[in-house]
PyMOL Python script that loads the backbone (N, CA, C, O; Angstrom):
from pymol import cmd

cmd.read_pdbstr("""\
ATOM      1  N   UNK A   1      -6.220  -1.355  14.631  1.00  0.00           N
ATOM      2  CA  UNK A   1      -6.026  -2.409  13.661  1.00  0.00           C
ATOM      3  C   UNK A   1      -5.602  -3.660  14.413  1.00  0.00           C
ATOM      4  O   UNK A   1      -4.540  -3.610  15.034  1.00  0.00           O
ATOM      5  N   UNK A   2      -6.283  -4.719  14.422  1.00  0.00           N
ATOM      6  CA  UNK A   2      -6.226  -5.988  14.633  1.00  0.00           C
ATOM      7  C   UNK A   2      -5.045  -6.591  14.053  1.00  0.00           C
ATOM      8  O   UNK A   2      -4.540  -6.329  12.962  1.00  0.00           O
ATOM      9  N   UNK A   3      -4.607  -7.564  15.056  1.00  0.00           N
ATOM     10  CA  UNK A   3      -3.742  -8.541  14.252  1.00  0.00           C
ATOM     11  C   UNK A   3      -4.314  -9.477  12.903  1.00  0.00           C
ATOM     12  O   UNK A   3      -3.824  -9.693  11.795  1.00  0.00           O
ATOM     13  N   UNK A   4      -5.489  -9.881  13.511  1.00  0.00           N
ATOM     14  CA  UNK A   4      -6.068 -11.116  12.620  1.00  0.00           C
ATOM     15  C   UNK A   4      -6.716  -9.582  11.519  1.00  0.00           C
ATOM     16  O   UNK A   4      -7.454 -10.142  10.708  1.00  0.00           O
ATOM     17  N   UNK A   5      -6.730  -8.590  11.310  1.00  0.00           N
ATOM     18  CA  UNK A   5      -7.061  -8.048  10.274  1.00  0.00           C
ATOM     19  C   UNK A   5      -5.781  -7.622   9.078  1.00  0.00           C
ATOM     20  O   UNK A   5      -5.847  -7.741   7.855  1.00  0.00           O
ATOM     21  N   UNK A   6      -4.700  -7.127   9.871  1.00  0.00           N
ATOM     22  CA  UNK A   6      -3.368  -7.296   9.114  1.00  0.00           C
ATOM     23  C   UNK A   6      -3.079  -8.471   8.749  1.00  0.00           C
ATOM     24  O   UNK A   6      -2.533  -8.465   7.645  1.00  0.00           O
ATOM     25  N   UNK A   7      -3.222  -9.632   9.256  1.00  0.00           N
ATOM     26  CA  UNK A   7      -3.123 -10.606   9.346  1.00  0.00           C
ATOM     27  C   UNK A   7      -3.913 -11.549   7.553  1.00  0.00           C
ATOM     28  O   UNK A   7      -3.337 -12.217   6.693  1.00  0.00           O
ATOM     29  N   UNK A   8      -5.386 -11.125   7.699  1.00  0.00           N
ATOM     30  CA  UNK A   8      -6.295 -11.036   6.599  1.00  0.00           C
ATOM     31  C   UNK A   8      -5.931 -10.172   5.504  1.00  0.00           C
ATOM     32  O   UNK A   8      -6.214 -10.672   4.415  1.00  0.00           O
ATOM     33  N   UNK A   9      -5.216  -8.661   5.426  1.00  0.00           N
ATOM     34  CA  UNK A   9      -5.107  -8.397   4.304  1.00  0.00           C
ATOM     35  C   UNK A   9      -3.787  -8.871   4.010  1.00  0.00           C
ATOM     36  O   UNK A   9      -3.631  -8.608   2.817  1.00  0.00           O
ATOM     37  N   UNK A  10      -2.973  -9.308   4.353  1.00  0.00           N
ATOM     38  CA  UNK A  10      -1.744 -10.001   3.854  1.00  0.00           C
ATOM     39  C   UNK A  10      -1.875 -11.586   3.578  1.00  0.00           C
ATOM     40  O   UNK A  10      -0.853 -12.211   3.295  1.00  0.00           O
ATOM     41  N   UNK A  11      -2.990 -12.174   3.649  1.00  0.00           N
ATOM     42  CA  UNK A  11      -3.393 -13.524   2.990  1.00  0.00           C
ATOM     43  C   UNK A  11      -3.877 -13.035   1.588  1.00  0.00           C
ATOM     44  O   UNK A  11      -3.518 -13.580   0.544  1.00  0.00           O
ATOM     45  N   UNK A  12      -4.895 -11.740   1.661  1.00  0.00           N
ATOM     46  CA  UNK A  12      -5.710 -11.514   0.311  1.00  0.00           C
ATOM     47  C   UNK A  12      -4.392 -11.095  -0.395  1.00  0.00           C
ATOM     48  O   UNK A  12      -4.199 -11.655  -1.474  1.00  0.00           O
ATOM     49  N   UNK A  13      -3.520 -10.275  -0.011  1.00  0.00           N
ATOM     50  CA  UNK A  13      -2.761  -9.633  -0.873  1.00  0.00           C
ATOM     51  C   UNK A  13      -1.352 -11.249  -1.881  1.00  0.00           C
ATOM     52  O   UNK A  13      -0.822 -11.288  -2.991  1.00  0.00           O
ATOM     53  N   UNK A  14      -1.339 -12.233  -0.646  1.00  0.00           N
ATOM     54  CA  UNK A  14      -0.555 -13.219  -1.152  1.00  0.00           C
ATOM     55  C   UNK A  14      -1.374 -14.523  -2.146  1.00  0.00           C
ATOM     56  O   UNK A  14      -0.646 -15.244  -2.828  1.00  0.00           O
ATOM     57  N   UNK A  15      -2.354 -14.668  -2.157  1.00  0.00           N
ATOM     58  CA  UNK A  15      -3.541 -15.010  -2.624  1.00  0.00           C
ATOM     59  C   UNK A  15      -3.636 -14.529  -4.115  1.00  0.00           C
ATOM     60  O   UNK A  15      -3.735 -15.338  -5.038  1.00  0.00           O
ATOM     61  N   UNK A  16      -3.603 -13.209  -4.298  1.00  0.00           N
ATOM     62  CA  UNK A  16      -3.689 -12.330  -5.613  1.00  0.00           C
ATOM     63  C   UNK A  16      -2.634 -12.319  -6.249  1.00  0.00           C
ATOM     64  O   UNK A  16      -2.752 -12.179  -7.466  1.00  0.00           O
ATOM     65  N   UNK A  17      -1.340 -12.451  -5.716  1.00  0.00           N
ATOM     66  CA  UNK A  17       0.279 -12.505  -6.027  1.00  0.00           C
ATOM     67  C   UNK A  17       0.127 -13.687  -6.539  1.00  0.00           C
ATOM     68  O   UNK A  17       0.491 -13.511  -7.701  1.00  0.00           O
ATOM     69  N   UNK A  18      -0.185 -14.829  -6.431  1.00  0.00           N
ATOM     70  CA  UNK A  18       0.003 -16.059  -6.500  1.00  0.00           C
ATOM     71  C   UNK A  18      -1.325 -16.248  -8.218  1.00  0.00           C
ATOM     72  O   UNK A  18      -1.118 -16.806  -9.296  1.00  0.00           O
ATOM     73  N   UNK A  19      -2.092 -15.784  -7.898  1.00  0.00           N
ATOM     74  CA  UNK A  19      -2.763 -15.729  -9.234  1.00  0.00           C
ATOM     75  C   UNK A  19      -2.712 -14.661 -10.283  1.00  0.00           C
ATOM     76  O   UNK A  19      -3.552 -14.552 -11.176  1.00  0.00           O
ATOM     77  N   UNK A  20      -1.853 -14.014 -10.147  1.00  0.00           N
ATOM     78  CA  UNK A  20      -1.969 -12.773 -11.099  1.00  0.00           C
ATOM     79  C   UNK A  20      -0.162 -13.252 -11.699  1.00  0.00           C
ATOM     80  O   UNK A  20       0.889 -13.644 -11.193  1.00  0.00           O
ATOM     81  N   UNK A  21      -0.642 -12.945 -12.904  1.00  0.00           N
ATOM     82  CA  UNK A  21       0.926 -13.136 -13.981  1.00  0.00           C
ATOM     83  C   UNK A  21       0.647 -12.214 -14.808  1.00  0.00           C
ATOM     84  O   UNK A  21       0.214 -12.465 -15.932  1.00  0.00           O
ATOM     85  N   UNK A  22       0.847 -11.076 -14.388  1.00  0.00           N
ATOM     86  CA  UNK A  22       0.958  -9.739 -15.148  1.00  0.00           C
ATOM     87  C   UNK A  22       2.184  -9.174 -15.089  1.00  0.00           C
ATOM     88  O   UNK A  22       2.551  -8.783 -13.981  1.00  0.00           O
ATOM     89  N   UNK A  23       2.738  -9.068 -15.797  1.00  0.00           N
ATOM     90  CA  UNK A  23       4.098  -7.717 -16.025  1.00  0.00           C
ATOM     91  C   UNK A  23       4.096  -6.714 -15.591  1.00  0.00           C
ATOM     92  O   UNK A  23       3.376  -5.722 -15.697  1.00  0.00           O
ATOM     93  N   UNK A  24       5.347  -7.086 -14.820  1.00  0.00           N
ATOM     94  CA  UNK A  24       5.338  -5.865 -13.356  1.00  0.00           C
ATOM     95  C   UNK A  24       6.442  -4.730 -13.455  1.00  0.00           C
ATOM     96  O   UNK A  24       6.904  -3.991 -12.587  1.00  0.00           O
ATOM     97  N   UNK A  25       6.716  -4.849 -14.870  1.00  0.00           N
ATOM     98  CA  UNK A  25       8.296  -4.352 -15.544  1.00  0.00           C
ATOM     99  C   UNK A  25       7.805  -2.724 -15.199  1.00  0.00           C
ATOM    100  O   UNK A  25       8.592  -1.793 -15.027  1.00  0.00           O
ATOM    101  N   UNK A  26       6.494  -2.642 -15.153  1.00  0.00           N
ATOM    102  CA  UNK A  26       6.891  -0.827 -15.000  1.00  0.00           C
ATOM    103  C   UNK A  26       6.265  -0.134 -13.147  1.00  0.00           C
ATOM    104  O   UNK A  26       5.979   0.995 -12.747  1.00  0.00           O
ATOM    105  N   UNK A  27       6.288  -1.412 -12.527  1.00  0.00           N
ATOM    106  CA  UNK A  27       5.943  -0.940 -11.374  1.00  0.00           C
ATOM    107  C   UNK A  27       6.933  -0.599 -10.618  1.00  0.00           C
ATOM    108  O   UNK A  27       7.980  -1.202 -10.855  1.00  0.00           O
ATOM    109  N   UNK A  28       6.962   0.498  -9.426  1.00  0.00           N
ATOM    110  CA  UNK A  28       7.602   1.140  -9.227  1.00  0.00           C
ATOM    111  C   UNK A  28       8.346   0.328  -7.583  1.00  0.00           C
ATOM    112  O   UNK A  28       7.543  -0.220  -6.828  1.00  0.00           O
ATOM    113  N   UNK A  29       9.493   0.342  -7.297  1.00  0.00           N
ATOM    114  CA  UNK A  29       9.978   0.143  -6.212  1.00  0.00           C
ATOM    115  C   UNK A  29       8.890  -0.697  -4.824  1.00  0.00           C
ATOM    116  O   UNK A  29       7.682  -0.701  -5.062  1.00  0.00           O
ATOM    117  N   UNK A  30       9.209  -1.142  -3.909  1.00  0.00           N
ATOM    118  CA  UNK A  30       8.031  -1.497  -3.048  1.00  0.00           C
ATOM    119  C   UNK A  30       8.541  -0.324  -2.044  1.00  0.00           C
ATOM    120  O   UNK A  30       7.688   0.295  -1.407  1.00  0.00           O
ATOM    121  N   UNK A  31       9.680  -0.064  -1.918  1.00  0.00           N
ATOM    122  CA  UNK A  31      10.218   1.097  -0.789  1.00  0.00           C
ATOM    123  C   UNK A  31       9.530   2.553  -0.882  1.00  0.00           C
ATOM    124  O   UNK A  31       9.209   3.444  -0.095  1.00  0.00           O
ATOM    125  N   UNK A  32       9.471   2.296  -2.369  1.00  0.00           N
ATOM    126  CA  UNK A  32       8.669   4.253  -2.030  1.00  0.00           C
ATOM    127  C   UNK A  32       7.189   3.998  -2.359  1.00  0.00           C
ATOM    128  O   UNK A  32       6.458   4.726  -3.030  1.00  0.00           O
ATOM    129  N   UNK A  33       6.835   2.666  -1.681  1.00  0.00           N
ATOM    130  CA  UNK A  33       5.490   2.821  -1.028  1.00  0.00           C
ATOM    131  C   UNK A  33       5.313   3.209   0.477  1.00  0.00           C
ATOM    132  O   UNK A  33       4.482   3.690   1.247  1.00  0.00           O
ATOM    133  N   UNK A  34       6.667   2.685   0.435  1.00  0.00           N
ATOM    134  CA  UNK A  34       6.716   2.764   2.489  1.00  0.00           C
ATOM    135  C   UNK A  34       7.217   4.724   2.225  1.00  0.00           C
ATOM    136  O   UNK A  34       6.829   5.544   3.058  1.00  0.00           O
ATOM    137  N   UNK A  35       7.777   5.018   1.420  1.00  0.00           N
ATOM    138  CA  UNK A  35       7.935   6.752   1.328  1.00  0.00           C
ATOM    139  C   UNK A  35       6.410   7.412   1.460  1.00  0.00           C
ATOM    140  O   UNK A  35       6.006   8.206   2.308  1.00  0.00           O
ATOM    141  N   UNK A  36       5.646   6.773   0.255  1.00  0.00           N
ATOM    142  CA  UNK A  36       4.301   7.741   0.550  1.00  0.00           C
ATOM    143  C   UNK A  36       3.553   7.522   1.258  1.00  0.00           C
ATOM    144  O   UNK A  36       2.623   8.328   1.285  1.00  0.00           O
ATOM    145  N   UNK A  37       3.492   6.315   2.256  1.00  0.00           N
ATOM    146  CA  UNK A  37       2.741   6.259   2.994  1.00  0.00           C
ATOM    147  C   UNK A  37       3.018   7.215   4.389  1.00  0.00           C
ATOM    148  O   UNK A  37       2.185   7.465   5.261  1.00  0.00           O
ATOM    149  N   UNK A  38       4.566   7.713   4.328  1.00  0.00           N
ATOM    150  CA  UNK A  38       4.516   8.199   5.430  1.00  0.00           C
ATOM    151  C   UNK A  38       5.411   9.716   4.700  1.00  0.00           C
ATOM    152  O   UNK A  38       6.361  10.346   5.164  1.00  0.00           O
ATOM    153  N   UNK A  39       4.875   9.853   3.813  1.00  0.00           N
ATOM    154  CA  UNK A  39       4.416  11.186   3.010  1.00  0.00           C
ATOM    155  C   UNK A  39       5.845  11.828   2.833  1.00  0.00           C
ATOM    156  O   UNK A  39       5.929  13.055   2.892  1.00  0.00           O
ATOM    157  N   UNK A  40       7.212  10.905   2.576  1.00  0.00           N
ATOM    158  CA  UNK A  40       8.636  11.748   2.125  1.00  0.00           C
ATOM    159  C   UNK A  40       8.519  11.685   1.266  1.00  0.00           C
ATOM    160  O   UNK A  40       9.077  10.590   1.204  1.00  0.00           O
ATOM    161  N   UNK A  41       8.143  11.944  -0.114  1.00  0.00           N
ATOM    162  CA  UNK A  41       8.290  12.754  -1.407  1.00  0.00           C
ATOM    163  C   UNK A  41       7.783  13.775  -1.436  1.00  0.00           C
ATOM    164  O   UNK A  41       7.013  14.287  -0.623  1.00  0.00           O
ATOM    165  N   UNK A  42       8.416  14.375  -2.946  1.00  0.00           N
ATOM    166  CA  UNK A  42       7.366  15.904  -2.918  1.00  0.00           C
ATOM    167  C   UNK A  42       6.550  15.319  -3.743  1.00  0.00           C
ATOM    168  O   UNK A  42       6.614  14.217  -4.289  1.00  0.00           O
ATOM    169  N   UNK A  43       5.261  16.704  -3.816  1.00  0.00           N
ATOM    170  CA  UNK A  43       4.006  16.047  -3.938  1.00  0.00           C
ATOM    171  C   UNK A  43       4.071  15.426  -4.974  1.00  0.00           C
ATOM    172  O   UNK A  43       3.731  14.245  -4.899  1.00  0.00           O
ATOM    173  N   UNK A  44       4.527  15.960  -6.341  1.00  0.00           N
ATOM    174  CA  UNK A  44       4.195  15.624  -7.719  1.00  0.00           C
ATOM    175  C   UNK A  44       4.791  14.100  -7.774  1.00  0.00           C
ATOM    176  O   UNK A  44       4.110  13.294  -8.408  1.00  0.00           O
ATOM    177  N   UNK A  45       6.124  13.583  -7.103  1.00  0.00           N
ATOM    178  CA  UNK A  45       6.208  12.099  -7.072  1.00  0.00           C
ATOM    179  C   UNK A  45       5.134  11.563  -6.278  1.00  0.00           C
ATOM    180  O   UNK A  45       4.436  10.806  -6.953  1.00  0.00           O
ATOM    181  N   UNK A  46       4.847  11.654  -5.386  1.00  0.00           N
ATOM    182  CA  UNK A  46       3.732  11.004  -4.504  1.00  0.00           C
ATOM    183  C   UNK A  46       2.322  11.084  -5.668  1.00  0.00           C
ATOM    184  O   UNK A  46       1.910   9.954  -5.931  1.00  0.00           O
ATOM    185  N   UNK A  47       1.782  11.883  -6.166  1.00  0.00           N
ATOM    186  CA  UNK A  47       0.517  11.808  -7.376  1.00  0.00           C
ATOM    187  C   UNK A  47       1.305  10.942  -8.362  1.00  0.00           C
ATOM    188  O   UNK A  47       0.449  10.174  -8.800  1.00  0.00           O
ATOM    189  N   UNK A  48       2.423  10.660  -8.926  1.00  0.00           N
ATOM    190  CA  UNK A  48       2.345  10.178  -9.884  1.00  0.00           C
ATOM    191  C   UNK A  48       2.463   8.353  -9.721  1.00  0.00           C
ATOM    192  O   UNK A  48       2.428   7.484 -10.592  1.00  0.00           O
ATOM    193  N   UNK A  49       2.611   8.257  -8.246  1.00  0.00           N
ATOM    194  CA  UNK A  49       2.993   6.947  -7.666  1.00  0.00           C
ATOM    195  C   UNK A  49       2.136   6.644  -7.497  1.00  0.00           C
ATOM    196  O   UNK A  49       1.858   5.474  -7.763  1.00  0.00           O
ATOM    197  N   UNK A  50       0.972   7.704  -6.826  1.00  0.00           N
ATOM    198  CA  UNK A  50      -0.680   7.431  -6.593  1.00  0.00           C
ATOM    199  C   UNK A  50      -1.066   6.962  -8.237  1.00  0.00           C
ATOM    200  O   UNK A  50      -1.888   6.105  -8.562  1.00  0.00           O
ATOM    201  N   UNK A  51      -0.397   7.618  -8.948  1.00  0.00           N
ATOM    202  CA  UNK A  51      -1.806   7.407 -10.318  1.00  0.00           C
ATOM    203  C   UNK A  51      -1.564   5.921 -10.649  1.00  0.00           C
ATOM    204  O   UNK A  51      -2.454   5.170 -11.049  1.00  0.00           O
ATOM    205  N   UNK A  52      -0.441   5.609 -10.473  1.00  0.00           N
ATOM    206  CA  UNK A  52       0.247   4.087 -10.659  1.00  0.00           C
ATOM    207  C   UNK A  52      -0.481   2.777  -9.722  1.00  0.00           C
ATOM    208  O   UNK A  52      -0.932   1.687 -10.071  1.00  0.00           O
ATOM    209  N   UNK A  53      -0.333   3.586  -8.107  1.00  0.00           N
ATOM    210  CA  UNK A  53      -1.134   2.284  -7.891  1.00  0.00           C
ATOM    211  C   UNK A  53      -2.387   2.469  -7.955  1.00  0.00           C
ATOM    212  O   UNK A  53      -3.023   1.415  -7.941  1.00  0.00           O
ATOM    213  N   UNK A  54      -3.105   3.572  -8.032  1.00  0.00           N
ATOM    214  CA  UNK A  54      -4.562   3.250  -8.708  1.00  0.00           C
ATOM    215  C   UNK A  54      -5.367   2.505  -9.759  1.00  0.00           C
ATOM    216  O   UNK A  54      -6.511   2.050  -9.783  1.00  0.00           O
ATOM    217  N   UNK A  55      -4.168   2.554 -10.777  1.00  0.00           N
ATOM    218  CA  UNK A  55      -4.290   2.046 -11.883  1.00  0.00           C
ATOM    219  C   UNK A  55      -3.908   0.081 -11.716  1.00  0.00           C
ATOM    220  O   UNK A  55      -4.337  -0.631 -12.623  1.00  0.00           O
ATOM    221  N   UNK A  56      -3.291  -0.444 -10.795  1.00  0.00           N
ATOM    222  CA  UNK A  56      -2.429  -1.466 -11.074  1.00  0.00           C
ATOM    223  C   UNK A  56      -2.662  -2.147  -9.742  1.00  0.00           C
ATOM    224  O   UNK A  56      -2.040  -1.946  -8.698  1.00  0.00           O
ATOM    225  N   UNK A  57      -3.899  -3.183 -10.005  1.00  0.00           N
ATOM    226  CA  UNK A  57      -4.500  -4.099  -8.902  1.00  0.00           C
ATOM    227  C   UNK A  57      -2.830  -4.486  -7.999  1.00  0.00           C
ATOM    228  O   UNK A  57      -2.467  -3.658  -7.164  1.00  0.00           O
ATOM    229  N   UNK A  58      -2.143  -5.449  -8.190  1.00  0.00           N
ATOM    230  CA  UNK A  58      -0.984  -5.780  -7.553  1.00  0.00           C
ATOM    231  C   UNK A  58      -0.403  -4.385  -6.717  1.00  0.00           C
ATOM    232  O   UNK A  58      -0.208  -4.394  -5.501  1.00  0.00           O
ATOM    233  N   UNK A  59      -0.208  -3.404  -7.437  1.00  0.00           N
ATOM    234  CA  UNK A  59       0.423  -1.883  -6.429  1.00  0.00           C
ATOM    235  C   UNK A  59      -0.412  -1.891  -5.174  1.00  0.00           C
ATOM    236  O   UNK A  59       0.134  -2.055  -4.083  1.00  0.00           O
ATOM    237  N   UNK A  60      -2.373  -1.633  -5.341  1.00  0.00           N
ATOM    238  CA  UNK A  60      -3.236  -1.222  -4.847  1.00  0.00           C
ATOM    239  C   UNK A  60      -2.797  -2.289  -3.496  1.00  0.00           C
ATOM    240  O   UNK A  60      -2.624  -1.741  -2.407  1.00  0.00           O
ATOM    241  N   UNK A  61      -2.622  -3.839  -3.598  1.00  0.00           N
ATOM    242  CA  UNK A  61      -2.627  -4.864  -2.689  1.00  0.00           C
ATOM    243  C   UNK A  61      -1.316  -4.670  -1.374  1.00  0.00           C
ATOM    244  O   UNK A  61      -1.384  -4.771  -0.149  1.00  0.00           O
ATOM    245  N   UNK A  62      -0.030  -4.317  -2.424  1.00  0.00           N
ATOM    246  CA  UNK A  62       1.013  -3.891  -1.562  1.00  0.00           C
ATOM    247  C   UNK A  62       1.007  -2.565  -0.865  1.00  0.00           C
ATOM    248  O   UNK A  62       1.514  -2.323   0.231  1.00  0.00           O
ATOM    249  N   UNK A  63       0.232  -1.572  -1.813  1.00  0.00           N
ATOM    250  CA  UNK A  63       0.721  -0.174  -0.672  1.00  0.00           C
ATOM    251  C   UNK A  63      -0.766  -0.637   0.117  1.00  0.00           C
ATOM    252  O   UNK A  63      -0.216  -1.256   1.028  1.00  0.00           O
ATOM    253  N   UNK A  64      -1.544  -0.714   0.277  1.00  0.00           N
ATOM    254  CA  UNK A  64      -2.763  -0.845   1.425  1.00  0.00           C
ATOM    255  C   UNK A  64      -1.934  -1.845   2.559  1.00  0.00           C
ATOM    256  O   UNK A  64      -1.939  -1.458   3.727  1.00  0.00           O
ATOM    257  N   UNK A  65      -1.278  -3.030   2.246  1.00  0.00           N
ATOM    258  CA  UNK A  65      -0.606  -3.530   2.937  1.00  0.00           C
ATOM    259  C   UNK A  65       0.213  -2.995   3.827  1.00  0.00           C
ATOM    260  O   UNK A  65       0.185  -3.364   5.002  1.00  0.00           O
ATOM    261  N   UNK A  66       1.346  -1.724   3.228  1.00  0.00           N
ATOM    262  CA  UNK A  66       2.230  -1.093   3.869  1.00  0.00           C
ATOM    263  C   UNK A  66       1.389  -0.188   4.938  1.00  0.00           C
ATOM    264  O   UNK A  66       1.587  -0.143   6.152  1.00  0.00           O
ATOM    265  N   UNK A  67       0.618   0.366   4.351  1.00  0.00           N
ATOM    266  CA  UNK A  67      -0.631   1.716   4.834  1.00  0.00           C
ATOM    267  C   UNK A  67      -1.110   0.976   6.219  1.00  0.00           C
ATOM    268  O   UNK A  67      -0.559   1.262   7.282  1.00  0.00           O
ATOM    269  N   UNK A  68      -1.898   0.255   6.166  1.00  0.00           N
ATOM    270  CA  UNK A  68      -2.271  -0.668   7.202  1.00  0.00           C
ATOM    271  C   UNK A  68      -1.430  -0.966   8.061  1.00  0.00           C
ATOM    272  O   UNK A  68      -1.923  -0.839   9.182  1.00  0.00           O
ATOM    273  N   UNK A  69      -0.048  -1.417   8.090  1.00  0.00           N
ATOM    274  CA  UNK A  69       1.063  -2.013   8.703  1.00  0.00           C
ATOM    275  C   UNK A  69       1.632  -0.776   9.211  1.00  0.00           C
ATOM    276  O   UNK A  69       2.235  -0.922  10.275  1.00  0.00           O
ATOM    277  N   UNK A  70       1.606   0.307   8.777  1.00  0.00           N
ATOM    278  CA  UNK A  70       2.114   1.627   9.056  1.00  0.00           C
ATOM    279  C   UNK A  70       1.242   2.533  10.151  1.00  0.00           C
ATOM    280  O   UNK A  70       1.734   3.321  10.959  1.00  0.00           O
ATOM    281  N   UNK A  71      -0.033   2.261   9.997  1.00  0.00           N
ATOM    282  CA  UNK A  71      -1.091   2.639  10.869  1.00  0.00           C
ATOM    283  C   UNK A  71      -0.987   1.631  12.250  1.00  0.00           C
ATOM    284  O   UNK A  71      -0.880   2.070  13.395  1.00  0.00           O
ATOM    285  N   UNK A  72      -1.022   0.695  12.014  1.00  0.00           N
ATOM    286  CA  UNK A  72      -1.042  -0.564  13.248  1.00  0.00           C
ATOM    287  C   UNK A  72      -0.098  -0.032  14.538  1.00  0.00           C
ATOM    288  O   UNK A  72      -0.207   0.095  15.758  1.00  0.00           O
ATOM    289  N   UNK A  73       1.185   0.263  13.180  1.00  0.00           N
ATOM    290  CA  UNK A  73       2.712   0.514  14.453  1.00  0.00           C
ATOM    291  C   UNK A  73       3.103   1.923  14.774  1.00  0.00           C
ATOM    292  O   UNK A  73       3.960   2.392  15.523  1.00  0.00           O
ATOM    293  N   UNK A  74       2.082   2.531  13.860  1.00  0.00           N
ATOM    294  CA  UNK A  74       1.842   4.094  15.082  1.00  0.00           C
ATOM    295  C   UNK A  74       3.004   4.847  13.792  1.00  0.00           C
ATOM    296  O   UNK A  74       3.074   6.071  13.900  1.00  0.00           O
ATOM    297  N   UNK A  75       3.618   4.411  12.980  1.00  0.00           N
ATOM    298  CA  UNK A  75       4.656   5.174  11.914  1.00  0.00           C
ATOM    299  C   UNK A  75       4.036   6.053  10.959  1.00  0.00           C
ATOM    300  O   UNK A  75       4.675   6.835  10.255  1.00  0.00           O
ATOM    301  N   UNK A  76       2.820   5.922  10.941  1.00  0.00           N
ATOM    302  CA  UNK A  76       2.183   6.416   9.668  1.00  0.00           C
ATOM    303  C   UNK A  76       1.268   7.399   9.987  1.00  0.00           C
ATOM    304  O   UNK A  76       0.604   7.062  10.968  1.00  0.00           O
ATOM    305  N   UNK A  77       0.889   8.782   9.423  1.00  0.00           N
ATOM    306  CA  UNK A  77      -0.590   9.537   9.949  1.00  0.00           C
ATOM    307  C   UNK A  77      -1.500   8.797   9.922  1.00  0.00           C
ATOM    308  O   UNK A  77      -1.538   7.644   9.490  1.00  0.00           O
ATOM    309  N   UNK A  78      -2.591   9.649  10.557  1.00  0.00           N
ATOM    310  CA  UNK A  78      -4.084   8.820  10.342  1.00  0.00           C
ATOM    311  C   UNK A  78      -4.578  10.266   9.818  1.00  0.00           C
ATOM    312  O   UNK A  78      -4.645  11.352  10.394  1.00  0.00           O
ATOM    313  N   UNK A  79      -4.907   9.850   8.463  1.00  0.00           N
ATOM    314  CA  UNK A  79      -5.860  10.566   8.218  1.00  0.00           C
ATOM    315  C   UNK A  79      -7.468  10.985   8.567  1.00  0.00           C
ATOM    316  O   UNK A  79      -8.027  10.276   9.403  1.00  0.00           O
ATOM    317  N   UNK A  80      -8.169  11.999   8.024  1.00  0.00           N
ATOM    318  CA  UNK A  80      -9.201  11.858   8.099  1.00  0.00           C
ATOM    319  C   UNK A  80      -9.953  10.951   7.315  1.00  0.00           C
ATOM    320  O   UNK A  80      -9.682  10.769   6.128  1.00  0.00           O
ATOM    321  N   UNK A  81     -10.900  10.356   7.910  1.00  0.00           N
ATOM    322  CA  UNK A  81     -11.570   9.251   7.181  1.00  0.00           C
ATOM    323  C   UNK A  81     -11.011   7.962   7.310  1.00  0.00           C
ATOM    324  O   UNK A  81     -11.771   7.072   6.929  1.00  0.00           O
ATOM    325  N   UNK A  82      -9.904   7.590   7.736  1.00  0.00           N
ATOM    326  CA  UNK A  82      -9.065   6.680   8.274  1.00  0.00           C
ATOM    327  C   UNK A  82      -9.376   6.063   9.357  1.00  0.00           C
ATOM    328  O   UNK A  82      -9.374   4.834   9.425  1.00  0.00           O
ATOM    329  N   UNK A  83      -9.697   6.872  10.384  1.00  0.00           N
ATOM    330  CA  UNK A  83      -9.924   6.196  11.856  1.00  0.00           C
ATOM    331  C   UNK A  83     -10.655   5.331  12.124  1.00  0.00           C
ATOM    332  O   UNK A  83     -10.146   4.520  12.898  1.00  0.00           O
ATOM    333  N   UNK A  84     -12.264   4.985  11.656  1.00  0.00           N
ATOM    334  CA  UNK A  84     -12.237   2.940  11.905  1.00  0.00           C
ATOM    335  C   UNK A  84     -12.098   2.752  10.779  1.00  0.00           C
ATOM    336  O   UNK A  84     -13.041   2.670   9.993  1.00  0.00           O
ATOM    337  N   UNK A  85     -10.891   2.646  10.468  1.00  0.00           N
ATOM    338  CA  UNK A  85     -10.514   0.897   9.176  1.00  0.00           C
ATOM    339  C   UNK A  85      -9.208   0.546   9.831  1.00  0.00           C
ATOM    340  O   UNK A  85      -8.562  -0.426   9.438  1.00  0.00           O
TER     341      UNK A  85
END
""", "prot")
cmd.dss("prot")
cmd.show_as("cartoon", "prot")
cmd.util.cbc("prot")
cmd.orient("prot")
């Protein structure tokens, strides 16, 4: 992972912040994105955090953010299917 590509999804992700005025009253913590990305919950919180940011463009922008940033600095697995992005 590139700088200027972390670099790029944290413009798109501040970009979308800046135009989106949606009610964020039921989104969940930004910290236990940095939990599932590096997989400390048990599973059933981790699916139900998944179903959340699947559902909720703004979640999707921040945990890919964390995910990415987590992969870059070596903190995070690499999954399969992961390895070139």
């Amino acid at each position: 992972m590139s700088d200027e590509r972390l670099r790029t999804t944290y413009d798109r992700m501040m970009m979308f912040r800046a135009e989106t005025s949606s009610d964020r009253t039921a989104c969940p913590a930004v910290e236990r994105f940095g939990a599932l990305v590096r997989r400390e919950e048990d599973e059933e919180s981790r699916l139900t955090l998944l179903d959340h940011v699947m559902s909720c463009p703004f979640c999707q922008a921040e945990f890919e953010l964390l995910r990415v940033a987590a992969r870059a600095s070596g903190s995070a697995p690499v999954l399969p299917g992961d390895a070139g992005t």
